[in-house]
TIKETOR-642611 format. One line per field, with one value per atom (N, C-alpha, C): residue in one letter; atom name; x, y, z. Coordinates in nm, 2 decimals, padded with zeros to 4 digits. Each point is the difference from the previous one (the first is absolute). Layout:
<titis>
residu A_...
atome CA_...
X X_...
Y Y_...
Z Z_...
</titis>
This chain:
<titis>
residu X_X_X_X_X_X_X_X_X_X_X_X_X_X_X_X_X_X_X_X_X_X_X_X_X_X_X_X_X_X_X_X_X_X_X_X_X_X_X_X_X_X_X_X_X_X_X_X_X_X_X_X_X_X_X_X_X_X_X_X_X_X_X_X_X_X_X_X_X_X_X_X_X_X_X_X_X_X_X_X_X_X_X_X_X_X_X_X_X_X_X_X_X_X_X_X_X_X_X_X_X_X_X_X_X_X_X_X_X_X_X_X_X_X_X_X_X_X_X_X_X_X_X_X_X_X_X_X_X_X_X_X_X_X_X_X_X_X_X_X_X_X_X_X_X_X_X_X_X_X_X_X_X_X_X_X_X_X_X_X_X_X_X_X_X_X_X_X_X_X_X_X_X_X_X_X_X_X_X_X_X_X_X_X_X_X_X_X_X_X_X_X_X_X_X_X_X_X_X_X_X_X_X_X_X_X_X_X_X_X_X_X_X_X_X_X_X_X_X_X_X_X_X_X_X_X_X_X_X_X_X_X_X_X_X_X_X_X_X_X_X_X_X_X_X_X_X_X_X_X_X_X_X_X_X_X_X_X_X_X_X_X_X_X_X_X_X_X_X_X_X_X_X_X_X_X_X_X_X_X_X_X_X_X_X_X_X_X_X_X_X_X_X_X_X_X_X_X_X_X_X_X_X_X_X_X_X_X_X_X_X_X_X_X_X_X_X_X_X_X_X_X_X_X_X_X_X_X_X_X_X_X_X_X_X_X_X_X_X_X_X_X_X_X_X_X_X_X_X_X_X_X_X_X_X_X_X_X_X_X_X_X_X_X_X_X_X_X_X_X_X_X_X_X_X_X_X_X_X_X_X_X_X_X_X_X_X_X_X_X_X_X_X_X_X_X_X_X_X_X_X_X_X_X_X_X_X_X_X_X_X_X_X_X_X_X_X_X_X_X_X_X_X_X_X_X_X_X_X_X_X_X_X_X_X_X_X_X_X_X_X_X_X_X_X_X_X_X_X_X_X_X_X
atome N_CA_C_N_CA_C_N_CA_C_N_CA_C_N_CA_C_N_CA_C_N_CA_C_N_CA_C_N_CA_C_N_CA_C_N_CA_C_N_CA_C_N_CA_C_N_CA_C_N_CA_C_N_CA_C_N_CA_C_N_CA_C_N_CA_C_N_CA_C_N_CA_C_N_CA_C_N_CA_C_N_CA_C_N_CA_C_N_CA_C_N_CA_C_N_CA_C_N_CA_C_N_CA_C_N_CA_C_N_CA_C_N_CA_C_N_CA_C_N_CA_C_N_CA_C_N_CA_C_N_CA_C_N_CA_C_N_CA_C_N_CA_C_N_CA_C_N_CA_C_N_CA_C_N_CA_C_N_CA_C_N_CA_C_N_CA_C_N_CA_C_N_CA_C_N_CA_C_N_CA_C_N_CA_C_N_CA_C_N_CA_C_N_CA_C_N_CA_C_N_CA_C_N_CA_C_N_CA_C_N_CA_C_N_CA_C_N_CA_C_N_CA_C_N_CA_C_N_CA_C_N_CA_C_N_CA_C_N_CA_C_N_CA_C_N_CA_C_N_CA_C_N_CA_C_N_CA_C_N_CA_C_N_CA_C_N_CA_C_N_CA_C_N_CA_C_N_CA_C_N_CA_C_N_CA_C_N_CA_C_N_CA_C_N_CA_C_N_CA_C_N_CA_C_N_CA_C_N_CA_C_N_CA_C_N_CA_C_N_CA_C_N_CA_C_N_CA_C_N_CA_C_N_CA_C_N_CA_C_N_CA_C_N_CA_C_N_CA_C_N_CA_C_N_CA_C_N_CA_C_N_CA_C_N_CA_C_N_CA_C_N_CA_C_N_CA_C_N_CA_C_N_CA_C_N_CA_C_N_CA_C_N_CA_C_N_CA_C_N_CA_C_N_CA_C_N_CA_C_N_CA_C_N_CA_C_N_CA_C_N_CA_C_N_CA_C_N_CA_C_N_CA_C_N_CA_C_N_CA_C_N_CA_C_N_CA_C_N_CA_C_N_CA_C_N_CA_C_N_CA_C_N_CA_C_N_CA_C_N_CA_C_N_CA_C_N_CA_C_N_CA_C_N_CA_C_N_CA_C_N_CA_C_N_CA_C_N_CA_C_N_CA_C_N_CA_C_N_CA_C_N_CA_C_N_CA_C_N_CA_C_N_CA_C_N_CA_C
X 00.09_-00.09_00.09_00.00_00.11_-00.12_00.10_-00.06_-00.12_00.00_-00.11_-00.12_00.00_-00.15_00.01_00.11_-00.06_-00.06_00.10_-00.06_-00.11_-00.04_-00.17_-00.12_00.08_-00.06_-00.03_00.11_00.00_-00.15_00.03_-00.12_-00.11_-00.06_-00.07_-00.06_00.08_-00.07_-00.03_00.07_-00.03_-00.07_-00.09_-00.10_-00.12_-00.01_-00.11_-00.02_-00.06_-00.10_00.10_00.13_00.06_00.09_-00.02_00.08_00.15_00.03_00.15_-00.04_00.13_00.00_00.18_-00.03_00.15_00.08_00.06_00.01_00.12_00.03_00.14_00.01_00.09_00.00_00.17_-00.01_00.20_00.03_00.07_00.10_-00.03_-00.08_-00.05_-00.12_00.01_-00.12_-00.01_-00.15_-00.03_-00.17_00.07_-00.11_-00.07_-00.07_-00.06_-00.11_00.00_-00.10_-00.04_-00.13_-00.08_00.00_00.04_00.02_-00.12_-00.12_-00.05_-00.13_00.02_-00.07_00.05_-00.09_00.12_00.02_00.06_00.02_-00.14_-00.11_-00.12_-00.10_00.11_-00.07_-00.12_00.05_-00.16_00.09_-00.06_00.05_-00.01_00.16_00.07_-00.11_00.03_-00.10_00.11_00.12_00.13_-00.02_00.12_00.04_00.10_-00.06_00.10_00.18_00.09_00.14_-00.01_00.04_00.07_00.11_00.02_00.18_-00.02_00.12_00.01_00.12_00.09_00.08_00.05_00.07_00.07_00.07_00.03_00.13_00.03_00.09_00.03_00.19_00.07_00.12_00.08_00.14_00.06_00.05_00.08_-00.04_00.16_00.02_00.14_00.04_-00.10_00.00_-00.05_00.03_-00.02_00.00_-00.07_00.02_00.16_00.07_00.15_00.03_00.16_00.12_00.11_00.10_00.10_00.12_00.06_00.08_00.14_00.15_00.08_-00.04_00.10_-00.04_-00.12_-00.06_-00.16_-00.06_00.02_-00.09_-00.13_-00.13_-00.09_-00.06_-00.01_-00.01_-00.22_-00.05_-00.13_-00.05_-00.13_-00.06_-00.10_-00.02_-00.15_-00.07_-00.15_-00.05_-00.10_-00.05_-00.12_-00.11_-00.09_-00.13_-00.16_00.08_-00.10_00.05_-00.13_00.04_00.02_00.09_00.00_00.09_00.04_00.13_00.03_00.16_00.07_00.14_-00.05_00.04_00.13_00.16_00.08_-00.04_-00.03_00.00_-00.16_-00.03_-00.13_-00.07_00.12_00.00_00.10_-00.02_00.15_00.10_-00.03_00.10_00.04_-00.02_00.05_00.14_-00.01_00.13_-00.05_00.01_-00.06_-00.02_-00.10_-00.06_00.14_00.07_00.12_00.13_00.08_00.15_00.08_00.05_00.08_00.10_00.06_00.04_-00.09_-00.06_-00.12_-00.06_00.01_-00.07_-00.12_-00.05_-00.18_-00.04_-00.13_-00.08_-00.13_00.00_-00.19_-00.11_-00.05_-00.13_00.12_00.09_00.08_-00.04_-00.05_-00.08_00.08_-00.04_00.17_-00.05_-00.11_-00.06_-00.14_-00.06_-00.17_-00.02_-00.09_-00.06_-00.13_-00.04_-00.10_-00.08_-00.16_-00.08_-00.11_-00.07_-00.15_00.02_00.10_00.00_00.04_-00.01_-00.01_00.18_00.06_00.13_00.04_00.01_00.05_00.12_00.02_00.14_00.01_00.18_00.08_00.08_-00.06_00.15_00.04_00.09_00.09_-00.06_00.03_-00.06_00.12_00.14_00.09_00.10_00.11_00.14_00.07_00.08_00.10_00.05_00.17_00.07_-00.10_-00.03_00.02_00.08_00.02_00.11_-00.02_-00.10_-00.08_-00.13_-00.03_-00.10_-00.06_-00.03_-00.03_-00.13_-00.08_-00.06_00.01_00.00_00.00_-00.10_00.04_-00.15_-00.09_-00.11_-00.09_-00.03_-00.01_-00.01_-00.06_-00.08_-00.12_00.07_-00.11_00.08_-00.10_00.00_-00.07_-00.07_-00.11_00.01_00.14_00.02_00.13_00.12_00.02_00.14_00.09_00.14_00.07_00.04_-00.02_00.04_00.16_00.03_00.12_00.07_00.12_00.04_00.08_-00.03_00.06_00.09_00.12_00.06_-00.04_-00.07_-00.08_00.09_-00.02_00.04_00.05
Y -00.12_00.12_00.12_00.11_00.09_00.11_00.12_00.12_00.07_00.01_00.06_-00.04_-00.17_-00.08_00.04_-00.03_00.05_00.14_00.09_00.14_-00.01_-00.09_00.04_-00.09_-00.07_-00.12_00.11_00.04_00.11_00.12_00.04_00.11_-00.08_-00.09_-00.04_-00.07_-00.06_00.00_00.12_00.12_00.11_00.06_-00.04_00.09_-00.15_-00.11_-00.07_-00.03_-00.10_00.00_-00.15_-00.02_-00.15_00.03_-00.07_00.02_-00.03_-00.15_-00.05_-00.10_00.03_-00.14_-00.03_-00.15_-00.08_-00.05_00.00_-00.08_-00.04_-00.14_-00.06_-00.05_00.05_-00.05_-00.07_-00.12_-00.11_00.08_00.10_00.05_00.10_00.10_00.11_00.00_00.10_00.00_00.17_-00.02_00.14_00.02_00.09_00.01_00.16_00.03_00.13_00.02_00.12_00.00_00.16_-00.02_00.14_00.10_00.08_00.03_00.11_-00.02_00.11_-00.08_-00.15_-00.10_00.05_00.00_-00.04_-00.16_-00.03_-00.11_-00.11_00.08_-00.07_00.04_00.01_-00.01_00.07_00.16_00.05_00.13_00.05_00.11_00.14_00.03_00.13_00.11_00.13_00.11_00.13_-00.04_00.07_-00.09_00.10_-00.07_-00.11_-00.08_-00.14_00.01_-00.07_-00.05_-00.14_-00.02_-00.18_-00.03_-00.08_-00.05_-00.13_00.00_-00.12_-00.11_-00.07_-00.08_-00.08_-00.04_-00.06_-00.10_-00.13_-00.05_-00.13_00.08_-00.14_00.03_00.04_00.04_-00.03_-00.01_-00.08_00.05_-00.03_00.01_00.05_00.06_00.08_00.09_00.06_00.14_-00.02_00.07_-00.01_00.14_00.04_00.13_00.05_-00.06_00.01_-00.05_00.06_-00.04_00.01_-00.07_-00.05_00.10_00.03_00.12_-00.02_00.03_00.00_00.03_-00.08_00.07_-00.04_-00.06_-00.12_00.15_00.13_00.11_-00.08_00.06_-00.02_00.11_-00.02_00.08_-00.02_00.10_-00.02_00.04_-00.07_00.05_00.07_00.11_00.09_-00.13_-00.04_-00.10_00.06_-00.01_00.04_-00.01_00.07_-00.05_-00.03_00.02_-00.04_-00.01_-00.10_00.01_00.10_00.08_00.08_00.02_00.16_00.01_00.08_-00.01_00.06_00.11_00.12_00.13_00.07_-00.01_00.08_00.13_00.05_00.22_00.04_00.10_00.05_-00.01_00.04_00.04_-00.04_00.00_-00.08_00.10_00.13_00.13_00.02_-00.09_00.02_-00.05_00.02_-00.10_-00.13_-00.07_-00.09_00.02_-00.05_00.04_-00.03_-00.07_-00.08_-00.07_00.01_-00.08_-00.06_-00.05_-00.15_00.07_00.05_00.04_00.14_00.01_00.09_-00.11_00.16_-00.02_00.01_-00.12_-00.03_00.05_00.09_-00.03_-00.07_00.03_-00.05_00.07_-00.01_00.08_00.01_-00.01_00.06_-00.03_-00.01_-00.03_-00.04_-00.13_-00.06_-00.05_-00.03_-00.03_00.03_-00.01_-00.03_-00.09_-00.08_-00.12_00.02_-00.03_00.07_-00.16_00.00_-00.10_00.05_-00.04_00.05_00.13_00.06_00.17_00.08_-00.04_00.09_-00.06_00.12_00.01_00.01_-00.14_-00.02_00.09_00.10_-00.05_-00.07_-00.03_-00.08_00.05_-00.03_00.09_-00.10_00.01_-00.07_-00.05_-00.08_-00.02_-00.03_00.01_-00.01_00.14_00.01_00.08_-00.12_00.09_-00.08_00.05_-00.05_00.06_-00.11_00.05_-00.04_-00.09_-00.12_-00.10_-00.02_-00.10_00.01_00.04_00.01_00.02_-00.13_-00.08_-00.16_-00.01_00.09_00.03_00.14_-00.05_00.08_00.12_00.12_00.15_00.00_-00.07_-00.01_-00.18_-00.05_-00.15_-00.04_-00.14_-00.05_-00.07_00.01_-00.06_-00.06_-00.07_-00.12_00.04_-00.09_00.04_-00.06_00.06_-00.04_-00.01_00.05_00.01_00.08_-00.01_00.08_00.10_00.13_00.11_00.07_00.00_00.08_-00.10_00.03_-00.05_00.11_00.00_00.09_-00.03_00.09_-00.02_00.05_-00.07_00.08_00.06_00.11_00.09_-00.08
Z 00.00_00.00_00.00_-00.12_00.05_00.07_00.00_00.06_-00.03_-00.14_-00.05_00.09_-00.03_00.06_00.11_00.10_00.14_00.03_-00.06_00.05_-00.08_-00.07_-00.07_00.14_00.03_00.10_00.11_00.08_00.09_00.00_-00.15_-00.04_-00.01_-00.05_00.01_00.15_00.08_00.15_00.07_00.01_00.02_00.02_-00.14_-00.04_-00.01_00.04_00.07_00.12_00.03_00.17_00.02_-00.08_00.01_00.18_00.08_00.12_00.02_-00.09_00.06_-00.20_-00.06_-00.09_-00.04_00.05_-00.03_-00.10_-00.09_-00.10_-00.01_-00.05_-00.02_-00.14_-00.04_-00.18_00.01_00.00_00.00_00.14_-00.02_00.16_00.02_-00.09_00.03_00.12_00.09_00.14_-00.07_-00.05_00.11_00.08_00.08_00.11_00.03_-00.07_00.05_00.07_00.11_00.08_-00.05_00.00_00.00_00.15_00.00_00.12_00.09_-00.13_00.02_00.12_00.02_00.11_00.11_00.13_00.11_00.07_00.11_00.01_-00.01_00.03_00.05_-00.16_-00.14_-00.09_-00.01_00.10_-00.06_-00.06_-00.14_-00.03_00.03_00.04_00.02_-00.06_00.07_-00.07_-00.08_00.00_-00.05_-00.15_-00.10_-00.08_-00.05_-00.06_-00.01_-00.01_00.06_00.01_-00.03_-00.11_-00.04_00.05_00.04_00.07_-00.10_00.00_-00.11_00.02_-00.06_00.04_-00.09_-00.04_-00.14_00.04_-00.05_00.07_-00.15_-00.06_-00.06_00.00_00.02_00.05_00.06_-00.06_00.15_00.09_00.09_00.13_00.05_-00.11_-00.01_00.13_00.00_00.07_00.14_00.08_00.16_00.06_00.08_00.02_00.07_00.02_00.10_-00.12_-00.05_-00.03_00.07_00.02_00.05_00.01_00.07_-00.05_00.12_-00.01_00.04_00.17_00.09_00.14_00.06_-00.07_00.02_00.04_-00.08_-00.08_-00.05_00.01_-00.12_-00.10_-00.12_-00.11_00.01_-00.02_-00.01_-00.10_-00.05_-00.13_00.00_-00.11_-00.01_-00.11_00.06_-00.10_-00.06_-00.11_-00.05_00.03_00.10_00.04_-00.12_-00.11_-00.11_-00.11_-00.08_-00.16_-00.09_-00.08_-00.10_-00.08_00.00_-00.07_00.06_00.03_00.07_-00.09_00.09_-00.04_00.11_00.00_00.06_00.00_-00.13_00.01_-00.03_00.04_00.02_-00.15_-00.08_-00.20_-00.04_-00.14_00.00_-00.07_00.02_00.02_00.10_00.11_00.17_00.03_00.11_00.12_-00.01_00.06_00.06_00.17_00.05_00.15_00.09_-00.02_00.10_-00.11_00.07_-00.15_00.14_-00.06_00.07_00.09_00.14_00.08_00.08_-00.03_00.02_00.19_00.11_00.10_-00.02_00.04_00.02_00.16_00.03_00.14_-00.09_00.11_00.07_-00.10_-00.12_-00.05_-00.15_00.00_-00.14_-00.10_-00.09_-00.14_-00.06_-00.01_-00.07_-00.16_-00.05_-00.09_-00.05_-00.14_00.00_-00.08_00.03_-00.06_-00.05_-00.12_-00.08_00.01_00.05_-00.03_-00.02_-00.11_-00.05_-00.01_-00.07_-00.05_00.13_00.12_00.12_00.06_00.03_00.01_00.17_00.05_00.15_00.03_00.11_00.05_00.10_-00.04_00.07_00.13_00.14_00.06_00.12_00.02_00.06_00.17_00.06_00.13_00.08_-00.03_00.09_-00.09_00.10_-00.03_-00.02_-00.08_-00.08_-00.09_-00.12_-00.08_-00.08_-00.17_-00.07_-00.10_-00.01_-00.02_-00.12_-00.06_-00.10_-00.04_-00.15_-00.06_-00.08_00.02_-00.07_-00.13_00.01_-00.09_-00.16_-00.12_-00.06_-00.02_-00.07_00.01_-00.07_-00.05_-00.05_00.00_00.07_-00.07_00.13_-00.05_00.10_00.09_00.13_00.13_00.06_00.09_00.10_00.11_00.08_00.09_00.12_00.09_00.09_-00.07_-00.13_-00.05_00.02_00.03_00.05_-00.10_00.07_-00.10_00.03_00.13_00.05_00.15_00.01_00.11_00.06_00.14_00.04_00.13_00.02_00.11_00.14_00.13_00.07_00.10_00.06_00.07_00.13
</titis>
């Protein structure tokens, strides 16, 4: 199943009365919940949030990397499906570059899903080590975008 179908899958639960639906196609899982239920299945009076979940990937990635000095290196992961954007335009900086001090709230990316443009900001301090994702190109959910050296 590539991306297109999901994010059409995504739009399409969204915008029905569907509560939770699972699907496994060979090793692909996905699992989306409509978020606009609450636990006791009665619907919310706000507007709808999909969470969604992908997993056909391997299992490469961990949020800790290993680092000299039994240091740990930490990762910014993507909290959603889309496309992922370093600079605001692409006449810009980019938000953050590889030795660059990170805090707390720093906008370090934006991820574009269904036309509406997330940002990205950081939830720890830390140096910027890497950047693991390229500036325009589709990304996962929980995929690592940056690693950082924590304070």
């Amino acid at each position: 199943m590539n991306l297109e179908k999901i994010k059409s899958l995504i739009q399409f639960i969204s915008k029905s009365d569907i509560r939770e639906i699972k699907i496994q196609i060979g090793r692909t899982k996905i699992h989306i919940k409509n978020s606009k239920y609450n636990k006791n299945n009665k619907l919310k009076k706000y507007y709808p949030k999909i969470s969604s979940y992908v997993s056909d990937f391997p299992d490469r990635f961990s949020n800790k990397l290993e680092k000299d000095n039994d240091n740990q290196y930490l990762t910014i992961k993507s909290p959603m499906i889309g496309t992922f954007y370093r600079r605001p335009h692409p006449d810009k900086d980019p938000f953050v570059r590889v030795g660059d001090k990170i805090k707390i709230g720093t906008k370090v990316c934006v991820i574009e899903a269904m036309k509406l443009f997330n940002d990205i900001e950081s939830e720890v301090n830390g140096k910027l080590v890497k950047v693991l994702v390229e500036d325009a190109t589709p990304v996962d959910y929980d995929q690592p975008l940056f690693i950082l050296d924590p304070d």
